[in-house]
SEFIRO-92379 format. One record per atom (N, C-alpha, C): x, y, z; residue in three letters. Coordinates in steps of 0.2 Angstrom, whole numbers, plus 5000, padded with zeros to 4 digits. Each point is the difference from the previous one (the first is absolute). Example, Ala and Ser with C-alpha at 12.3 -4.5 7.8 and 13.67 -1.06 7.14 Angstrom:
2
506649725039ALA 499650065000ALA 500450065000ALA 499850054996SER 500450065001SER 499650055003SER 
***
This chain:
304
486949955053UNK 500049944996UNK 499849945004UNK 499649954997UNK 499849965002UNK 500549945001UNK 499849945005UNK 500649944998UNK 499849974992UNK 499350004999UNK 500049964992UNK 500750044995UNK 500250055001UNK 500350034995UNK 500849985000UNK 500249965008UNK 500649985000UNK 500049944995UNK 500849994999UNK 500149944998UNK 500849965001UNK 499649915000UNK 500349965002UNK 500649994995UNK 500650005000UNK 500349934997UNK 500149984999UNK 500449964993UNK 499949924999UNK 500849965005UNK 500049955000UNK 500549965003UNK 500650024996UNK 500250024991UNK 500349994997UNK 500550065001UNK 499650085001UNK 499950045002UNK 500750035005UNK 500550034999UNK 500550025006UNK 499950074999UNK 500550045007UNK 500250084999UNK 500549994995UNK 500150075000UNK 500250054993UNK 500749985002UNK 500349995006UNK 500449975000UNK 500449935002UNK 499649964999UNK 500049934995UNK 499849975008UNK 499950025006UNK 499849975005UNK 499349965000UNK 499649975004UNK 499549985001UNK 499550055002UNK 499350014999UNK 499650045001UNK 500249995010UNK 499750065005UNK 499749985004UNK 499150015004UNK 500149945004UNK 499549995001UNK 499550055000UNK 500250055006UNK 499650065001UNK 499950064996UNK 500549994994UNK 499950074996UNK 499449974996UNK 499750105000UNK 499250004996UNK 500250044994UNK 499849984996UNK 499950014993UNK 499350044999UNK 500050085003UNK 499250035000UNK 499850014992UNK 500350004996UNK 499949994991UNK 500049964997UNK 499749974995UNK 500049954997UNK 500450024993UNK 500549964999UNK 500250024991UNK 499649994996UNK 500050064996UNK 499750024995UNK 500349934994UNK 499349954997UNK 500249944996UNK 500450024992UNK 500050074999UNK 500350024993UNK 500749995003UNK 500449995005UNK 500649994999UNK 500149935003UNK 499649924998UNK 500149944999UNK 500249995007UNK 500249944999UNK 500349935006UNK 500350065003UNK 500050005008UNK 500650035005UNK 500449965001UNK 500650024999UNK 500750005000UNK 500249975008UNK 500150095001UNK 500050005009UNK 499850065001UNK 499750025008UNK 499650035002UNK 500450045008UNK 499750035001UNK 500250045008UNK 499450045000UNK 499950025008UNK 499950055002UNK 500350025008UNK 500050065002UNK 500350045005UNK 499649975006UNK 499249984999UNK 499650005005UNK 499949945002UNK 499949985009UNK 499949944998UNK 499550005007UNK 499849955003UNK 499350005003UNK 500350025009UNK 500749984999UNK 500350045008UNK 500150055002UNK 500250034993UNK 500250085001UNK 499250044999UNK 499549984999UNK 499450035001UNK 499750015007UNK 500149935003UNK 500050015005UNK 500350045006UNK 500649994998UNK 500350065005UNK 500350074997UNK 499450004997UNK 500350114995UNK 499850025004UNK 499550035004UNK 499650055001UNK 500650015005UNK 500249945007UNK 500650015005UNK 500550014996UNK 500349984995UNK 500650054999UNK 499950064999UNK 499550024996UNK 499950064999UNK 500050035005UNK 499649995004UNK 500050035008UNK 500750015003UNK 500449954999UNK 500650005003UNK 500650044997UNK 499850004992UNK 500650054998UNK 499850095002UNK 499349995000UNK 500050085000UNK 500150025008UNK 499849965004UNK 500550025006UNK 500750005000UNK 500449954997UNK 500750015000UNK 500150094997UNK 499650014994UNK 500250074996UNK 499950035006UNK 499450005001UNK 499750065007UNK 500550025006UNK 500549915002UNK 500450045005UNK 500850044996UNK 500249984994UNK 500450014997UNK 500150084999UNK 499150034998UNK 499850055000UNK 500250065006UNK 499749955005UNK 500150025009UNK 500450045001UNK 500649954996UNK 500850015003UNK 500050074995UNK 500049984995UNK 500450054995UNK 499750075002UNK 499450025003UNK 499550055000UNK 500650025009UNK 500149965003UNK 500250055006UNK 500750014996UNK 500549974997UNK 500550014998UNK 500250064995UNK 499650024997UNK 499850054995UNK 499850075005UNK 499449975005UNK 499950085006UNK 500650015004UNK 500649955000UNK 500450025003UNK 500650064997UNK 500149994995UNK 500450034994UNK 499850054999UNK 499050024999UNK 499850064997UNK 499850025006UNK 500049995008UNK 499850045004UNK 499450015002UNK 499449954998UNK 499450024997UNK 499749935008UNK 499550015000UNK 499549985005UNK 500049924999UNK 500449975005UNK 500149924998UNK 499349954994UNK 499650025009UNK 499149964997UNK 499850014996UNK 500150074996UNK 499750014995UNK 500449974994UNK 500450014997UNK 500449994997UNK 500149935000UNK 499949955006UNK 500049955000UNK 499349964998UNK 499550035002UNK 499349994995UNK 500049994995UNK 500350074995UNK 499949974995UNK 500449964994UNK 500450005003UNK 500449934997UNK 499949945002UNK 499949995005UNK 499549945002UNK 499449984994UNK 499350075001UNK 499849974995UNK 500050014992UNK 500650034999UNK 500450014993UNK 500249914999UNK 500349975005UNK 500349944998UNK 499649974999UNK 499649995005UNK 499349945000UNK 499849984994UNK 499750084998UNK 499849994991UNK 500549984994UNK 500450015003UNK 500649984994UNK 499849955003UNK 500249955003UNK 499949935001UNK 499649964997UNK 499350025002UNK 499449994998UNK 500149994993UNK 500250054996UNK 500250004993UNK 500349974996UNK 500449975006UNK 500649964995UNK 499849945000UNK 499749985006UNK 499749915003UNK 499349994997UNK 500050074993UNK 499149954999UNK 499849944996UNK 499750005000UNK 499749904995UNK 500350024994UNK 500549964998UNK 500250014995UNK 500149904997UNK 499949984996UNK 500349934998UNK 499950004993UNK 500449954997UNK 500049994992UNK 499949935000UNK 499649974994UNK 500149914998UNK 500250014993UNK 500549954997UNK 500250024992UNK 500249934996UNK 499649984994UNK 500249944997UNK 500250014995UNK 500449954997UNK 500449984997UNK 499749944995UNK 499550024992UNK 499749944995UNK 500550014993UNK 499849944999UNK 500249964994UNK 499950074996UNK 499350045001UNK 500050054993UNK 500450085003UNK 500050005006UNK 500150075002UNK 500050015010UNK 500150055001UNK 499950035006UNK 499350055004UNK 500049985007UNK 499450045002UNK 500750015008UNK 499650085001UNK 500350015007UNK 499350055003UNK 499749965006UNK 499650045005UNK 500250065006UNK 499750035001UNK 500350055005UNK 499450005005UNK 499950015006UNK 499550005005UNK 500250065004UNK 499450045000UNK 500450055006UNK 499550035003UNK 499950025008UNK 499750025002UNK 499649955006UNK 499549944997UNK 499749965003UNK 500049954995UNK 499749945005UNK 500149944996UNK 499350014994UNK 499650035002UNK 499450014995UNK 500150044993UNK 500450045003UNK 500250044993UNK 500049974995UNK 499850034991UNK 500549974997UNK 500550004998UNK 500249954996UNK 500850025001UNK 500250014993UNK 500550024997UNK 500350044996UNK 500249954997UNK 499950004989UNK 500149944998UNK 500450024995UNK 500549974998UNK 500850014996UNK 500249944994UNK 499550014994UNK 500149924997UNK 500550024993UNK 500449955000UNK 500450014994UNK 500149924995UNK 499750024995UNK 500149924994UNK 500550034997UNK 500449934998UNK 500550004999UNK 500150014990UNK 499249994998UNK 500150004992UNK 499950085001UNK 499950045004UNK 499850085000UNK 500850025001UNK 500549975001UNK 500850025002UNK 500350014995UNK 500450055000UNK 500550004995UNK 500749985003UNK 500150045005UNK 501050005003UNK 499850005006UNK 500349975005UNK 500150015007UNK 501050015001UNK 499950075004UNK 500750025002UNK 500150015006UNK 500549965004UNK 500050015007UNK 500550055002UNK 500050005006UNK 500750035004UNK 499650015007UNK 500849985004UNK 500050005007UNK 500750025002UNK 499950065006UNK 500650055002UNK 500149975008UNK 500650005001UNK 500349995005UNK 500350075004UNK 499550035006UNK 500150075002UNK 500449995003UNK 500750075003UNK 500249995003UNK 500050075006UNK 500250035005UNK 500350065003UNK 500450005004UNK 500450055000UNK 500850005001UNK 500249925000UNK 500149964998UNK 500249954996UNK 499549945004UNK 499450015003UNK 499549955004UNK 500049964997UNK 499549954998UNK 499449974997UNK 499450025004UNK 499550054995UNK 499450005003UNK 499549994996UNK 500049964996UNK 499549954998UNK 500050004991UNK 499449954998UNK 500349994991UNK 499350044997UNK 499950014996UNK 499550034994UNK 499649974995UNK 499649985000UNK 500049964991UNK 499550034998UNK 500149984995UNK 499350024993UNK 499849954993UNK 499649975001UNK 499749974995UNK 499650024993UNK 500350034995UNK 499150024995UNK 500149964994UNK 499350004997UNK 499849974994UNK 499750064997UNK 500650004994UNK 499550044994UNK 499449974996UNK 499450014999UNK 499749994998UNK 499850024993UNK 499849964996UNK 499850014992UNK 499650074997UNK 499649995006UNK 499750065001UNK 499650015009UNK 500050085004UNK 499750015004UNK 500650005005UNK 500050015007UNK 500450015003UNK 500349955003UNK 500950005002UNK 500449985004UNK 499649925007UNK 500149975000UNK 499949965006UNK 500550005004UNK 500050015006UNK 500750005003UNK 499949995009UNK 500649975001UNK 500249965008UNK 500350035000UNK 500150035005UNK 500650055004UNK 500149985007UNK 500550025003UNK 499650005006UNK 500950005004UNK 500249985007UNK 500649985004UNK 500349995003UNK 500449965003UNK 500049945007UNK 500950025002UNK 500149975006UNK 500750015004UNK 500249955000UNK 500449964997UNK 500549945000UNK 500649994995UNK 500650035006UNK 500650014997UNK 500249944996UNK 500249945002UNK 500149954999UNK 499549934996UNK 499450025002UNK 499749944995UNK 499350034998UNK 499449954997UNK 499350064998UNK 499750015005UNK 499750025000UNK 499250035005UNK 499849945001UNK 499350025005UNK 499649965005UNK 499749984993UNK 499549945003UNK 499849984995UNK 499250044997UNK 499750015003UNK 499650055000UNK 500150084995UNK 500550015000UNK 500350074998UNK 499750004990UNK 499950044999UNK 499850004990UNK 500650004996UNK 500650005003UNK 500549984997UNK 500049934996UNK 499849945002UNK 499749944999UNK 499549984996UNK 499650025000UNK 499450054994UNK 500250014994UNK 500550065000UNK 500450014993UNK 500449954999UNK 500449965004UNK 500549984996UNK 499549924997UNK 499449985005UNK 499849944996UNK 499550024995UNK 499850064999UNK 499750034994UNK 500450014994UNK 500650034999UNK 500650004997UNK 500449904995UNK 499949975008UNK 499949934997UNK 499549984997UNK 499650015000UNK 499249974995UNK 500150044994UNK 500350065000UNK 499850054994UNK 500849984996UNK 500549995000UNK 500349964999UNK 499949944995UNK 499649975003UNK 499849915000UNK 499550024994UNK 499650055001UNK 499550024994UNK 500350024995UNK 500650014999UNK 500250044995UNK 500549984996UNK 500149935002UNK 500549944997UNK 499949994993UNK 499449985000UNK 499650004994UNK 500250044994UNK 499850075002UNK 500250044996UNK 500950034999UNK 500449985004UNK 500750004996UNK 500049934999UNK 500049964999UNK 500049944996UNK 499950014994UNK 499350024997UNK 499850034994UNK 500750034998UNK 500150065002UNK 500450074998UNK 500849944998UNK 500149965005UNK 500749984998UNK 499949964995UNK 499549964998UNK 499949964995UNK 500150044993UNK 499650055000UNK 499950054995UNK 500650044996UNK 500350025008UNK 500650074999UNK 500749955001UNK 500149955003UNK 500449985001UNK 500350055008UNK 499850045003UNK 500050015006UNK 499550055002UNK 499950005007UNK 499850035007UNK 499950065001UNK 500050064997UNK 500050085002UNK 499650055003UNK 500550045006UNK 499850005005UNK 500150115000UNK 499650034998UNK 500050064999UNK 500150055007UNK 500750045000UNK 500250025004UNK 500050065001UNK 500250054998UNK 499950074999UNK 500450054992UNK 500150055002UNK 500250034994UNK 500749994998UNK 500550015004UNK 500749995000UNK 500249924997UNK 499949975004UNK 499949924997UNK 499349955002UNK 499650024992UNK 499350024998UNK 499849925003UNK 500449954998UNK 499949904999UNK 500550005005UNK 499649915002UNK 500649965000UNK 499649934998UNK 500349984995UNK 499949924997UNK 500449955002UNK 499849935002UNK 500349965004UNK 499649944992UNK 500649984999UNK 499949954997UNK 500549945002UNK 499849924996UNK 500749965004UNK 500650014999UNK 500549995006UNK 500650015000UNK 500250094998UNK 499450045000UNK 500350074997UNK 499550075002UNK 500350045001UNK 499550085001UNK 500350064996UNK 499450014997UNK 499950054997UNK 499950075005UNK 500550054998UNK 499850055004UNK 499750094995UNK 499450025002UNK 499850014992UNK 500150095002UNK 500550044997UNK 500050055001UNK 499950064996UNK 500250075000UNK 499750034995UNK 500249984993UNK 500749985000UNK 500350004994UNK 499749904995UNK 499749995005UNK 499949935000UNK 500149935002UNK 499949975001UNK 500249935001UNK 500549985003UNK 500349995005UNK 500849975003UNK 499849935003UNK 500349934995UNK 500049955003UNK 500649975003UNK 500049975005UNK 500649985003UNK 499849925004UNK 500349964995UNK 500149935004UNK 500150025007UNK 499749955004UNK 500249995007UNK 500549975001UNK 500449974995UNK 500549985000UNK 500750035000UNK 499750064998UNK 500550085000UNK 499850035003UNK 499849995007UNK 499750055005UNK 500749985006UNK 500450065001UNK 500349985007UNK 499850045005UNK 499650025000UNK 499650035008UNK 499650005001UNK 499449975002UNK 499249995001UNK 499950025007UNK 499850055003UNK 499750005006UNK 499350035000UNK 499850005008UNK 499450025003UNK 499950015005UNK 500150075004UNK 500150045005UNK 499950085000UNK 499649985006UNK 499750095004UNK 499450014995UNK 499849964995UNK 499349994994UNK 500250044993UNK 500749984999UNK 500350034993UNK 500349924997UNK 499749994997UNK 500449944995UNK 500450024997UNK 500949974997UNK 500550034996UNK 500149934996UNK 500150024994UNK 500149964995UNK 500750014997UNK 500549974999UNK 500650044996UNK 500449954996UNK 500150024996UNK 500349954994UNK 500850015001UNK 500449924999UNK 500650005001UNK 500350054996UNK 499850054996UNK 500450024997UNK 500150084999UNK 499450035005UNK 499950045003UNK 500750055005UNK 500250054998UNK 500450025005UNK 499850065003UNK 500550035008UNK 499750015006UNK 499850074999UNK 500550044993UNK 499950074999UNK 499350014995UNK 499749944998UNK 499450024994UNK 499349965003UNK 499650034997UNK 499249965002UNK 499949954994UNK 500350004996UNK 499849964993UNK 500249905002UNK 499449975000UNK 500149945004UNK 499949995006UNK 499650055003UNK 499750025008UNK 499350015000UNK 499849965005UNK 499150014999UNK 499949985007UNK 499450075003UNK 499749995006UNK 499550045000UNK 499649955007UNK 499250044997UNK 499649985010UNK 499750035002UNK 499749995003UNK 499549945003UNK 500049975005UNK 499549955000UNK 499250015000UNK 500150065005UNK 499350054999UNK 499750014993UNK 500550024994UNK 499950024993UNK 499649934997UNK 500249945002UNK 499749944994UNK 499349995002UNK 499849984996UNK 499149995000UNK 500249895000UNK 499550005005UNK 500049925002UNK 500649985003UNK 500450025004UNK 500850005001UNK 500149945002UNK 499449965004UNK 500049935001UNK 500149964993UNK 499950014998UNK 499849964992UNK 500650024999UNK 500250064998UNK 500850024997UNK 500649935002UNK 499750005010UNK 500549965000UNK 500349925000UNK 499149994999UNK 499749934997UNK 500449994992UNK 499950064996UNK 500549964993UNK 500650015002UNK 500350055002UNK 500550005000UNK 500449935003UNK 499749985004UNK 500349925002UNK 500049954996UNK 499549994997UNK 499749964996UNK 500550014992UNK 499850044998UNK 500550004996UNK 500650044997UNK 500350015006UNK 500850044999UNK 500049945006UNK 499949995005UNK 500449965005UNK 500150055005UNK 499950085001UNK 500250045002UNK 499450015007UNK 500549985007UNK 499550025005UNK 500450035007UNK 499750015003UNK 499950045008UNK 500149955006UNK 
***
């Protein structure tokens, strides 16, 4: 790919996560104009780290190659078998593993008024590169979730998953995972990506519950089979189940939480041997769960 292909920035322009563009990051795709004004933008790649790929590459697959070194006489030492050989070819067993893990890989992804674009570059800068475009009048639901792993009670890193149902035609989806016990990802990571795509699709969608609470008098947010709705009207929710309808002023709510991604709802009047007056649902489960917790503030008063 050529430079005419990159693209500049405007000043108004930040990253996905609210920071200021940098100088050096390259932008080797241009957003596609069907998804408007950019929001905010990133990419992985930037004019330093090109210059010095091809050395680190160099340098990682010597680290693997010695890594390999070791492990190849360590292994001829246990199976009894001929150091130098056995150390060869683990040697160049790792090197390629190396080789493989350090290759050209970089993403650029924006964030417009009408929808999303994410690029993927792989291989060389020439390539082209993989294009992922999502409008937002083409969306139906967006359903998140992020997992917090753990082993023998570690932390070894988080999970997420982004997707949009679409009207018709396949899923749109960010995935992807990062290590930070305590606070988010780097800024670069596509964790940032989703969450400021999720803000825009949000913001796009205002609109449309506005209409809905005008019309209906409330907000409803379609969950699964067991507890099919949940209606968010002022001061009151609807919880809609098989048998029907359960409204419950928030004013007769004495336990509202939100923990480990299960919301609990329970009514004062609710006791501890029965379900009748107990409502809980997964955060994974809600479709727009940002939005969910946009009304929910808004009009119960009810937040996090």
């Amino acid at each position: 790919m050529n430079g005419e292909a990159s693209w500049t920035p405007s000043e108004n322009v930040v990253r996905h996560v609210g920071s200021p563009i940098i100088p050096d990051m390259e932008f080797f795709a241009p957003p596609p104009p069907e998804i408007g004004e950019i929001i905010s933008a990133d990419s992985s790649l930037s004019r330093s780290k090109q210059a010095t790929q091809a050395q680190e590459r160099i340098k990682n697959c010597m680290l693997w190659a010695a890594g390999g070194a070791v492990g190849g006489c360590f292994i001829a030492f246990l199976a009894e078998i001929p150091v130098l050989i056995c150390a060869l070819i683990c040697t160049v067993i790792a090197a390629i593993t190396g080789f493989l893990v350090t290759q050209y890989f970089y993403q650029c992804s924006y964030v417009g008024e009408h929808g999303i674009a994410l690029y993927s570059l792989k291989g060389n800068r020439s390539a082209p590169p993989k294009t992922q475009i999502f409008l937002f009048k083409e969306g139906q639901n967006l359903f998140t979730q992020q997992t917090r792993n753990y082993y023998n009670g570690v932390y070894t890193g988080t999970t997420f998953n982004y997707w949009w149902s679409r009207l018709s035609g396949p899923e749109f989806r960010i995935k992807g995972a990062y290590r930070s016990q305590k606070g988010t990802p780097p800024a670069d990571n596509l964790y940032h990506f989703a969450q400021a795509a999720e803000g825009r699709w949000s913001t796009y969608l205002l609109p449309v519950i506005n209409e809905q609470l005008n019309q209906l008098g409330y907000i409803e947010f379609p969950i699964g089979k067991t507890l099919r709705m949940v209606r968010i009207g002022p001061g009151f929710m609807e919880f809609v189940e098989k048998d029907g309808p359960h409204r419950v002023e928030v004013a007769d709510m004495k336990d509202i939480r939100l923990g480990g991604g299960i919301f609990q709802f329970k009514h004062k009047d609710a006791s501890w041997w029965s379900g009748k007056g107990k409502y809980s649902f997964g955060y994974a489960a809600i479709p727009n769960a940002r939005l969910f917790l946009i009304c929910l503030d808004r009009l119960t008063g009810i937040h996090w």
